[in-house]
N, C-alpha and C positions, 0 to 999 in steps of 0.2 A: 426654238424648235430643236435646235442639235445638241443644245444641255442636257435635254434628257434623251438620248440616245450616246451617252456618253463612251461607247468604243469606235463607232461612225467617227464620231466628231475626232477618237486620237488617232483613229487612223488617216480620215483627211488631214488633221492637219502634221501630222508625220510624213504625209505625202507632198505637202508644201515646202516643210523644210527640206526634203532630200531636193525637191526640185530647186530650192535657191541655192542648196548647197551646190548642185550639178551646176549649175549658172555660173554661179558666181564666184568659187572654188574650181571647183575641177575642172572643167571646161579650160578656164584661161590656165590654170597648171599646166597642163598638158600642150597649149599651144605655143609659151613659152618655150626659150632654147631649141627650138627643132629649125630644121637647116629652111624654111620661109622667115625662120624670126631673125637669123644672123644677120650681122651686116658685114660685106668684103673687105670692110678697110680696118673692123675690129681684129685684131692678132692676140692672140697669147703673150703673157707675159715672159720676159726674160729670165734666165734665172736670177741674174744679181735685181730687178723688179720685183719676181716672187718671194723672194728672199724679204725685200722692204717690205713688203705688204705684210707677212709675218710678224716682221717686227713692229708694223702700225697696230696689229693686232695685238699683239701683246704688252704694248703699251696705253691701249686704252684711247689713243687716239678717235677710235669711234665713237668714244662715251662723248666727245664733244665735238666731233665732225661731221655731218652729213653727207654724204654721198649721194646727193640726188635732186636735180632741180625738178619742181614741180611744172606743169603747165598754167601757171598763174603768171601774169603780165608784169607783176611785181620781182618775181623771181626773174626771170627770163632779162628783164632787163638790167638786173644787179649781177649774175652767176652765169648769164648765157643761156644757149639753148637748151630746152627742157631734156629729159636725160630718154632714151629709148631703152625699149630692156633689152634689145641686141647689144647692148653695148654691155653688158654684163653675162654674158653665156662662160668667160674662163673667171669668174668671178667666186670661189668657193669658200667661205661661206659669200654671200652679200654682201655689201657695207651700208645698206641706205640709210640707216639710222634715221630719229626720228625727233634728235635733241640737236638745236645749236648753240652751244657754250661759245663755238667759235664758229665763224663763217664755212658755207659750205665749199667741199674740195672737189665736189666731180671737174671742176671745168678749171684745176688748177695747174694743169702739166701746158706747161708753155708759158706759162704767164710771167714769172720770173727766172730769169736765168738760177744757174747751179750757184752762183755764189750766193744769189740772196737766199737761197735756201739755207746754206751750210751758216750763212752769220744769221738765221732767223732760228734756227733748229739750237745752235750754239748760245744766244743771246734772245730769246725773242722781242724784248724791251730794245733792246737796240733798234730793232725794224720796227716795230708798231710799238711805241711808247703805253700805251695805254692798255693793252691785253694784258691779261692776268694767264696767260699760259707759262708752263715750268719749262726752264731750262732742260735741254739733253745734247749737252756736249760732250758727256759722259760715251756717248754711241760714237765718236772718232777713236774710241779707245777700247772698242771690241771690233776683233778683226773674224770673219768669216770664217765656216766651216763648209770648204766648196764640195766634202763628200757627202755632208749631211745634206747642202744640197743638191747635191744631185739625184740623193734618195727622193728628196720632194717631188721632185721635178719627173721622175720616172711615176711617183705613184699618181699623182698627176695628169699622164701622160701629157706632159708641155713637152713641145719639142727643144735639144738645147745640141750644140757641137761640143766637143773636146776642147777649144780653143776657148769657147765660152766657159766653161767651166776652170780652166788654167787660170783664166784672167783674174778669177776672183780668191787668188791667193792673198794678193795685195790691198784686197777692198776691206773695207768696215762697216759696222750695220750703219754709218749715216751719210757712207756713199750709197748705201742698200738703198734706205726711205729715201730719201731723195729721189733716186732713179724711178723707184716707183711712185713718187709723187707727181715728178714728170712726165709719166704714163697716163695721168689721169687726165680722159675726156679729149686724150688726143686721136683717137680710132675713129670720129666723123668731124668734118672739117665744119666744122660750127663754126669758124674764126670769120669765116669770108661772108656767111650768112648773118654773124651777130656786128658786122663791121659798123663802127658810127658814124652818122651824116649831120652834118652841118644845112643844116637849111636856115638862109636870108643871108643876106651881105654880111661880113664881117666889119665890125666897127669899133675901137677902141672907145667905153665911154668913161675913162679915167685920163684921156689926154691932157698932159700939163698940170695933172695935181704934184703938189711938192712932195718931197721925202717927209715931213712929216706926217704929213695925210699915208705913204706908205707902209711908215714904220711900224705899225701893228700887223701889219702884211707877213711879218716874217715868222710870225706862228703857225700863217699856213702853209708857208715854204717848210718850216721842222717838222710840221706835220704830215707832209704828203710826201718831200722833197728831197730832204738831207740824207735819210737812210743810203741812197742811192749817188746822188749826187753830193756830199760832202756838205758839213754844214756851213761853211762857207761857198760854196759853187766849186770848191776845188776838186772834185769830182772823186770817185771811190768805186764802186760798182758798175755807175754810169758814168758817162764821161765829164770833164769839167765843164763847167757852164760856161758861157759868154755871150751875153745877150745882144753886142753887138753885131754877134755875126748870124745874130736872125733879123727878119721883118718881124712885123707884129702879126700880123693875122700867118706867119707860116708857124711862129711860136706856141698861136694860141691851137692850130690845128695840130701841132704836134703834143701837146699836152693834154687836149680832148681827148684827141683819135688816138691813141699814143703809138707805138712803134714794135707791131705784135714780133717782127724779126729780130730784132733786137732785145726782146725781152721787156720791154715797157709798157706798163698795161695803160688803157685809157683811163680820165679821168673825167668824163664826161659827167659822172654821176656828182662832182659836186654843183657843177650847174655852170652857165657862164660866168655870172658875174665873180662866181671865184675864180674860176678860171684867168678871169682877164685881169684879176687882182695879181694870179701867181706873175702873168707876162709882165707887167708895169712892173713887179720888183724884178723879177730877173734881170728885167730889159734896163731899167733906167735907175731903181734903187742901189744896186748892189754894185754898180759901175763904179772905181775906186775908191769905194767905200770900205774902210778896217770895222768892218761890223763882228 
């Protein structure tokens, strides 16, 4: 019937689209960033922050970083809490991107301390063997322009002191990135609500196997372990190892849950039984052993 009344029909259905647009565009446009969407504990970036984010930007960073966990069970339990858009209101442009070449970054400020940044940014094969990301150690060897930022920072309006702006005579764009990598997904305390639990007794079920049974063990130590801790346990980043001066079940709760204060992320996600593979080599393999 509405085919042949063909201006009927484009004006209803002109009038469907304006309404999905009104829906599902504009509507949530406009409810975004207004002072019910913020969240208290989100802040403005710093200037030496704003500065990094700059140069994530113009490095292309976002061509293979995400900025944003989705609410899927899958994410949330690899990346953390799903991402709020109060937490992006000083955010100009966005970064959510929508490719991962490389894992996603909203929920990576805190995760490792400054040094492993600076030997990940300098080296990235050093930290993760296996990534195909480009070297930028080239950025310890460009130093700041604290007037240029302070132009940013005013047109911006981010708030910054005098003193803030002094400091960053001496800084470089990969003290920059860094600072602002540290910033990411630190403005709601997601750490305490994504904390990992141990449920059922602890129970070692590799007791009493030999060093041989071990010694393939130590791929997964290079793999998850040395970066940080030395590839011998002699320690580097993290502190040296010594397995005597743990139990077994505090070993293995510390390498699950890992030590969000100190900068050591958990490692729950490869499961126990690796887990309990890493404790038996710390603990009993690598005890005066020239490996």
């Amino acid at each position: 019937m509405w085919e042949k009344k063909p201006i009927l029909f484009m004006l209803l259905a002109t009038g469907a689209i304006l309404v999905g647009t009104l829906i599902t565009m504009v509507l949530p446009f406009a409810w975004v960033n207004t002072e019910a969407d913020r969240i208290e504990t989100v802040t403005p970036y710093t200037a030496l922050q704003q500065e990094g984010r700059d140069i994530y930007i113009r490095e292309g960073c976002n061509n293979c970083h995400t900025q944003t966990v989705r609410p899927l069970v899958a994410e949330v339990l690899r990346y953390g809490d799903y991402s709020k858009s109060g937490e992006f209101v000083y955010d100009r442009p966005f970064l959510w991107g929508s490719k991962r070449t490389g894992p996603d970054l909203a929920r990576i400020g805190g995760k490792y301390p400054d040094e492993w940044h600076y030997k990940h940014m300098a080296s990235p094969r050093s930290m993760v063997p296996r990534t195909n990301m480009p070297a930028y150690a080239w950025l310890a060897d460009n130093k700041l322009d604290p007037q240029m930022i302070r132009r940013k920072m005013d047109v911006l309006g981010f708030p910054y002191t005098e003193e803030e702006i002094n400091a960053l005579a001496d800084k470089t764009e990969m003290d920059a990135i860094i600072a602002y990598m540290q910033k990411l997904g630190t403005g709601i305390p997601w750490h305490e609500a994504a904390a990992t639990t141990i449920v059922g007794e602890l129970k070692n079920p590799y007791t009493g196997v030999d060093h041989a049974t071990m010694e393939p063990w130590e791929k997964l130590y290079e793999a998850n372990c040395a970066a940080c801790h030395g590839e011998h346990e002699e320690g580097d980043i993290g502190p040296e190892l010594d397995g005597s001066a743990y139990e077994e079940n505090e070993l293995f709760e510390i390498i699950y849950k890992g030590v969000p204060e100190n900068g050591m992320p958990a490692f729950s996600s490869l499961g126990s039984d690796k887990v309990w593979k890493l404790v038996n080599f710390i603990k009993y393999y690598t005890q005066g052993e020239d490996h």
